[in-house]
N, C-alpha and C positions, 0 to 999 in steps of 0.2 A: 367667593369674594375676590380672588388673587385673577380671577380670570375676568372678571366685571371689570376690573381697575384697569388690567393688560386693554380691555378693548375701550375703554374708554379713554384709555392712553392714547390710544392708535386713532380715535375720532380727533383727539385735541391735537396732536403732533399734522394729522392731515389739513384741518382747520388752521391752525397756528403758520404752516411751513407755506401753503396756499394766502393769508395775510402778509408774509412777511413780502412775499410774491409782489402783492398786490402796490403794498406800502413800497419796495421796489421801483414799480411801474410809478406812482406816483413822486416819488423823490428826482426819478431823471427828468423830469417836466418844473422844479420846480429848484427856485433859488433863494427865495424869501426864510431866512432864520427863524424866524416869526412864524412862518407858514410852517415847515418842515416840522417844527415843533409841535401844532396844532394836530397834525398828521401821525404825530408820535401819541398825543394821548387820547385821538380815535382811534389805534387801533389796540392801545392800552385798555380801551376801555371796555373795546370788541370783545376784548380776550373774560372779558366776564361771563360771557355767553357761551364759552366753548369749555371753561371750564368750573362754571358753576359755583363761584364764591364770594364771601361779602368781606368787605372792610370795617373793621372798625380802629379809629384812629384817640389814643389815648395823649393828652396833651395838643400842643400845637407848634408848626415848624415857626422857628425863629424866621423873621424877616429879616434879619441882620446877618443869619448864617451866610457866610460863602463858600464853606463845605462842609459835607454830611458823609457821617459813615457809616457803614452798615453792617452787621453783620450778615451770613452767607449762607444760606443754604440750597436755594434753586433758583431759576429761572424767572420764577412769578415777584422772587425782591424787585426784580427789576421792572417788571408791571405793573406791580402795584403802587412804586414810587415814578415812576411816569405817569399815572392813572391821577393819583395824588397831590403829586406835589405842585405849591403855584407858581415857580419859577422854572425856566428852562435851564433842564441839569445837562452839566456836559462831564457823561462815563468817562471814567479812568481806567481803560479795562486793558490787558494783557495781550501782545504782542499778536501773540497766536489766532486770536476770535478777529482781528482785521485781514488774516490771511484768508480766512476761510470766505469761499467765494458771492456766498447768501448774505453774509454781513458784513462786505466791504463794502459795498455803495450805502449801505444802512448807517454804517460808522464815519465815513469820510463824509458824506454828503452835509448831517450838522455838528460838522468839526467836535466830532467826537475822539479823548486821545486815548491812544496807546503807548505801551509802554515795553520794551523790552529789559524784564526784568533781570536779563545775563549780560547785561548790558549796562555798567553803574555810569559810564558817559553818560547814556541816553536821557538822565536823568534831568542834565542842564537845558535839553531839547524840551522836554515834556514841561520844565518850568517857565521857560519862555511860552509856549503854547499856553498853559494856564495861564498865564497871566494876561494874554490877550482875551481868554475866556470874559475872564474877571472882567476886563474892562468893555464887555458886551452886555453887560448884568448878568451874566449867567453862574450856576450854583454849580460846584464840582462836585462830584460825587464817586463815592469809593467804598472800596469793602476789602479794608486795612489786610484782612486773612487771606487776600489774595489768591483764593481758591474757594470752594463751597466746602463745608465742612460737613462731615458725615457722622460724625458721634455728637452726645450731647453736650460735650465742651466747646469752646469757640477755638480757632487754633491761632498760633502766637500772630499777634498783628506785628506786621512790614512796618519796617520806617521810614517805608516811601510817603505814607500820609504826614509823618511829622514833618521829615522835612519839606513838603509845598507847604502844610502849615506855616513852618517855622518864616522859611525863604520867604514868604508874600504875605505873613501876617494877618490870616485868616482867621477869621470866627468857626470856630467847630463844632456843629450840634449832631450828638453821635443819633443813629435813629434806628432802634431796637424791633425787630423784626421775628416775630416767634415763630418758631416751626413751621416754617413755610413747607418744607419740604411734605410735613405731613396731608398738605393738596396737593402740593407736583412733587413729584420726585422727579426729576426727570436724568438721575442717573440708576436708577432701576426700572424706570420707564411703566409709569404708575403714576395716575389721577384717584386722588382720595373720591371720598362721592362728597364734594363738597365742603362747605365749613366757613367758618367766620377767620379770617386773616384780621391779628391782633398788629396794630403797629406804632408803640409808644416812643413819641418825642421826647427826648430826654434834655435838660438845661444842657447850656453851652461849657464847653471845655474851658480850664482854666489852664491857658496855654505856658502861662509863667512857670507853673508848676514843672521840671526837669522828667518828670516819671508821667507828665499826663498822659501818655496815651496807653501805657501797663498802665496806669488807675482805671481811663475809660473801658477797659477790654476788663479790668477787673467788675467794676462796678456793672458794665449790660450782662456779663456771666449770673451776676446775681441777680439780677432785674429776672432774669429769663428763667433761673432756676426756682425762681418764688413764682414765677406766673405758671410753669409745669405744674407745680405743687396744688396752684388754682384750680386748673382746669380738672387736674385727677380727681379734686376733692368734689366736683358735680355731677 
């Protein structure tokens, strides 16, 4: 079984690194926000094909949200909320992933930010860019634990989301994402055979509240722990 997952690993990561390729080639040809975006959830949606799984979406995303967080655990968070969602998100993702040479024209080209987290200046940078987001309609998006998480805990969330919260006065609807990893893993470099991607829209944060984002990180912990208990129990 551990050797079926390796090679079917090694199908998806060939399929996968060859779209990104593709998606690439088509980004330096084009300029349109609009477009670039369209381009973003064909090839989100490509990626169903290479690695064999289905969504199911519990609730519904806020239309008022102007950012969403997410909990972390692979690769596929991020395709399946590109694949998904009906606004154009614009990543908040880490300093490091725009250095790397396959996904700097993929992040620059639809003004996707980064953010260097050794860096607490960088912060006033990244909220001026939000903020021109915002005022493009577009939905930020982030995953507070700033890293993927590899046990069954979530790990402490960053108060780099509160504060663009706080600073720009954001609507925040946290968006609970179950074990992803048990389809990709793709830091042990393993494709499950398959499986239904659970992804529940949770109400919007109550930003008044001083502790809401240790409440939100408490509250999807449980969400996620009752849904494991689900699935064991089938």
């Amino acid at each position: 079984m551990k050797i079926y997952k390796k090679i079917k690993a090694l199908y998806f990561w060939i399929f996968f690194i060859f779209s990104i390729l593709i998606v690439v080639c088509c980004f330096c040809f084009v300029n349109s926000q609009n477009t670039l975006w369209k381009i973003r959830r064909i090839w989100a949606k490509f990626q169903k094909y290479t690695i064999f799984y289905k969504t199911e979406l519990v609730g519904e995303f806020n239309p008022s949200a102007n950012m969403i967080l997410m909990n972390h655990q692979s690769a596929l968070d991020i395709i399946a909320l590109e694949d998904l969602y009906p606004k154009n998100l614009c990543w908040i993702a880490k300093k490091e992933l725009g250095e790397i040479p396959l996904f700097k024209i993929t992040i620059k080209k639809p003004k996707l930010l980064c953010i260097d987290r050794k860096n607490p200046r960088d912060l006033v940078r990244v909220l001026k860019e939000a903020k021109a987001r915002l005022n493009e309609n577009r939905v930020l998006a982030i995953f507070p634990e700033g890293t993927r998480s590899k046990t069954a805990k979530m790990l402490k969330f960053q108060s780099g989301a509160k504060v663009l919260a706080e600073k720009l006065n954001l609507k925040v609807q946290p968006i609970l994402i179950v074990d992803s990893a048990n389809i990709l893993d793709t830091k042990s470099f393993s494709v499950g055979s398959g499986g239904i991607l659970r992804i529940i829209c949770m109400d919007l944060v109550d930003t008044s509240d001083e502790r809401w984002l240790e409440s939100t990180r408490k509250k999807m912990q449980e969400i996620l722990d009752q849904e494991r208990i689900k699935l064991c129990s089938i």
